[in-house]
C-alpha positions in Angstrom: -7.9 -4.7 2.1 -10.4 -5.4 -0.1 -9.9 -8.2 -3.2 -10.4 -5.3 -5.9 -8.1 -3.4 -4.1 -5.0 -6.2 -4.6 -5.8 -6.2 -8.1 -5.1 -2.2 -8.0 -2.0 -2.9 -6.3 -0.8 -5.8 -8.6 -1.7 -3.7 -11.7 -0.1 -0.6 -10.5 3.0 -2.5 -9.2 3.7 -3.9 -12.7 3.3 -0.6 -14.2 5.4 1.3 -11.7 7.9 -0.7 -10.7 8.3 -3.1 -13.2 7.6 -0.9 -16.1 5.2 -3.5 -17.5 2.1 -2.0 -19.1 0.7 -4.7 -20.8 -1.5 -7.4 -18.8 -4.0 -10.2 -18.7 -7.2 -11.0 -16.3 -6.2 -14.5 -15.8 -2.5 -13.3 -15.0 -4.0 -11.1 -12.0 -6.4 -14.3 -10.9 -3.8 -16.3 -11.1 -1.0 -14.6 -8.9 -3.7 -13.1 -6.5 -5.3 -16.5 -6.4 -8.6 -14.3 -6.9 -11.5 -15.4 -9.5 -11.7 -13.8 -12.7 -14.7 -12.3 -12.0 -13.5 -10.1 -9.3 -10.4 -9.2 -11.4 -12.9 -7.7 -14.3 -15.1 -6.3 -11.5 -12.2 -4.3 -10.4 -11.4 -3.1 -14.1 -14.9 -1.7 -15.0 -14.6 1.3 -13.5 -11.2 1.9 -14.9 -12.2 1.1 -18.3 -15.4 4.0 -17.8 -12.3 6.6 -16.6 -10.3 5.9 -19.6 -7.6 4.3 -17.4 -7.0 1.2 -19.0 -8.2 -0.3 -22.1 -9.4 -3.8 -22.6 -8.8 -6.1 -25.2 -9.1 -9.3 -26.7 -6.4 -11.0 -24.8 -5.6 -8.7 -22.1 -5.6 -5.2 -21.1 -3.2 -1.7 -21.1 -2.8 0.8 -18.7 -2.8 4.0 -20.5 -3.2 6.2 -17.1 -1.2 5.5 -14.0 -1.7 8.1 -12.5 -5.6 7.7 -12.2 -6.1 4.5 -11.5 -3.6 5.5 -8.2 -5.9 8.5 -7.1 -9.0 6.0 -7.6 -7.8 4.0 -5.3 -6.5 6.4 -3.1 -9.9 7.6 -3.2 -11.3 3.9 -2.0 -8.9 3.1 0.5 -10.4 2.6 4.0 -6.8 2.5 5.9 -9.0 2.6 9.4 -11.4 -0.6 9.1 -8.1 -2.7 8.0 -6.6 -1.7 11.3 -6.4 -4.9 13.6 -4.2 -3.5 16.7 -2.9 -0.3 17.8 -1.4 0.2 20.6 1.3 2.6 22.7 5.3 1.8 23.0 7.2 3.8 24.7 10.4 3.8 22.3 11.9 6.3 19.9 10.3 5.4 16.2 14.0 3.6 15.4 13.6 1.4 18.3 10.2 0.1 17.3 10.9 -0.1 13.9 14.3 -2.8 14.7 12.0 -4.7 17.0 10.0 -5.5 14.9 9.3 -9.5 14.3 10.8 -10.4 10.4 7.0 -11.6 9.1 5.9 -8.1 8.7 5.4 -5.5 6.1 6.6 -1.6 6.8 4.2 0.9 5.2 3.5 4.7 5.5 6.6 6.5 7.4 8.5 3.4 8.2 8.3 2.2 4.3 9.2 5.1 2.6 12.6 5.8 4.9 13.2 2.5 3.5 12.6 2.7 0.4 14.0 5.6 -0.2 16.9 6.2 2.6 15.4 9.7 3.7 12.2 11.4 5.5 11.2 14.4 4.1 9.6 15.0 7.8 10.1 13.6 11.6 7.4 11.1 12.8 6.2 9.7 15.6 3.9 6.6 14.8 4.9 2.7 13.1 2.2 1.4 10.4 3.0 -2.2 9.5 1.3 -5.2 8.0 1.0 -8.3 10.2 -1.0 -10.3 12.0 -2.7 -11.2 15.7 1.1 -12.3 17.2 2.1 -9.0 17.4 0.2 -8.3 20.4 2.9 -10.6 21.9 5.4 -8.0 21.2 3.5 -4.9 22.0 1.5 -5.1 25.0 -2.0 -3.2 24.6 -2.5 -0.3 26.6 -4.9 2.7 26.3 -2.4 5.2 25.7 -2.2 7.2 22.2 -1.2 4.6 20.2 2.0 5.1 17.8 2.0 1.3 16.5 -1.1 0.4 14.1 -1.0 -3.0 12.6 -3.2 -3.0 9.8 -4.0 -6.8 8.6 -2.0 -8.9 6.6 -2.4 -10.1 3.1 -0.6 -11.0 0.5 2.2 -8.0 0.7 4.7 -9.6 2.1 5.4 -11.2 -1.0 6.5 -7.6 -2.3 9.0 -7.4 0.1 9.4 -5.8 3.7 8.3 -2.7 2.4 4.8 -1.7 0.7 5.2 -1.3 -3.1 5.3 1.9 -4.3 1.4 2.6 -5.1 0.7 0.9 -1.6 2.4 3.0 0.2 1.3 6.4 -1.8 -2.6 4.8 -1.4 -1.8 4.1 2.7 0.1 7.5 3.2 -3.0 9.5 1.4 -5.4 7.9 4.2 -3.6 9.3 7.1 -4.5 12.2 9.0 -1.1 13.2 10.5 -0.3 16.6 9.4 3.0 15.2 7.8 1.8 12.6 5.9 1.6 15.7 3.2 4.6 15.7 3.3 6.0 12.5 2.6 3.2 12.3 0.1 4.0 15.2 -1.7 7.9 13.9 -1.8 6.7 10.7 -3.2 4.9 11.9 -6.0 7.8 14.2 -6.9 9.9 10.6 -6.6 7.8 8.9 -9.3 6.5 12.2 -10.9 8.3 10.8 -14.3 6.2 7.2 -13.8 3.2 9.2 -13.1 2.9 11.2 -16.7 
């Protein structure tokens, strides 16, 4: 992922999830550990779309829901893949197995997160690193397991934040990540307006 891209996250994290609206440059260098530079680099073009509005100290949000779909827009989910691979398990099964320094995203994330799928599925999207291949032997079958690198995420949690996982479901090209994206967006419809 690229650094703009964790300052979209960051941002829309606070406004989602934390309901927090109001925030500074030096705040997002500070707990992405990113320069300032990159942080305002990553605001321009939501300042030109009306999305947030800077200001002397800071800046506000004024559209959610925009600065999500830009992003969306942006996300290259395939070049931040680092392993795929087949196992021959039922989702469940893969899902338990996996190793406790990981972060669940897509399908995995949002049963979760939420407690329900709004559709069956058949492949595991995760965070994590190189040691996974210990796990999951490679093989050239269809892969079901995609482990997208590792960054910073896993201080969120075990599962993607909210705009993470709408961003990383939008960028799939199973037929029913439609529908898990259109059941998340009627979940945080209310944030979204």
């Amino acid at each position: 992922m690229k650094k703009v891209e964790l300052v979209y996250r960051e941002i829309l994290y606070n406004a989602i999830e934390k309901n927090n609206r109001a925030l500074t440059q030096s705040y997002l260098a500070n707990a992405l550990q990113i320069s300032l530079s990159t942080v305002n680099l990553a605001l321009k073009p939501l300042e030109a779309m009306n999305a947030v509005k800077i200001k002397k100290m800071g800046f506000s949000i004024i559209d959610i829901k925009k600065i999500l779909y830009y992003w969306a827009s942006k996300r290259n989910l395939e070049k931040d893949i680092i392993y795929k691979t087949r196992v021959d398990l039922q989702v469940k099964d893969i899902e338990k197995q996996m190793p406790d320094n990981i972060v669940f995203t897509a399908y995995s994330s949002y049963k979760f997160k939420f407690k329900d799928v709004p559709a069956d599925y058949s492949e595991v999207y995760i965070y994590g690193d190189e040691d996974i291949k210990k796990r999951f032997k490679e093989n050239n079958k269809t892969p079901n397991l995609f482990v997208l690198k590792k960054d910073s995420s896993e201080k969120y949690g075990k599962t993607t934040t909210i705009a993470n996982l709408f961003v990383d479901l939008w960028n799939l090209r199973q037929w029913y990540a439609k529908d898990f994206l259109n059941a998340l967006e009627v979940k945080i419809g209310r944030v979204l307006e």
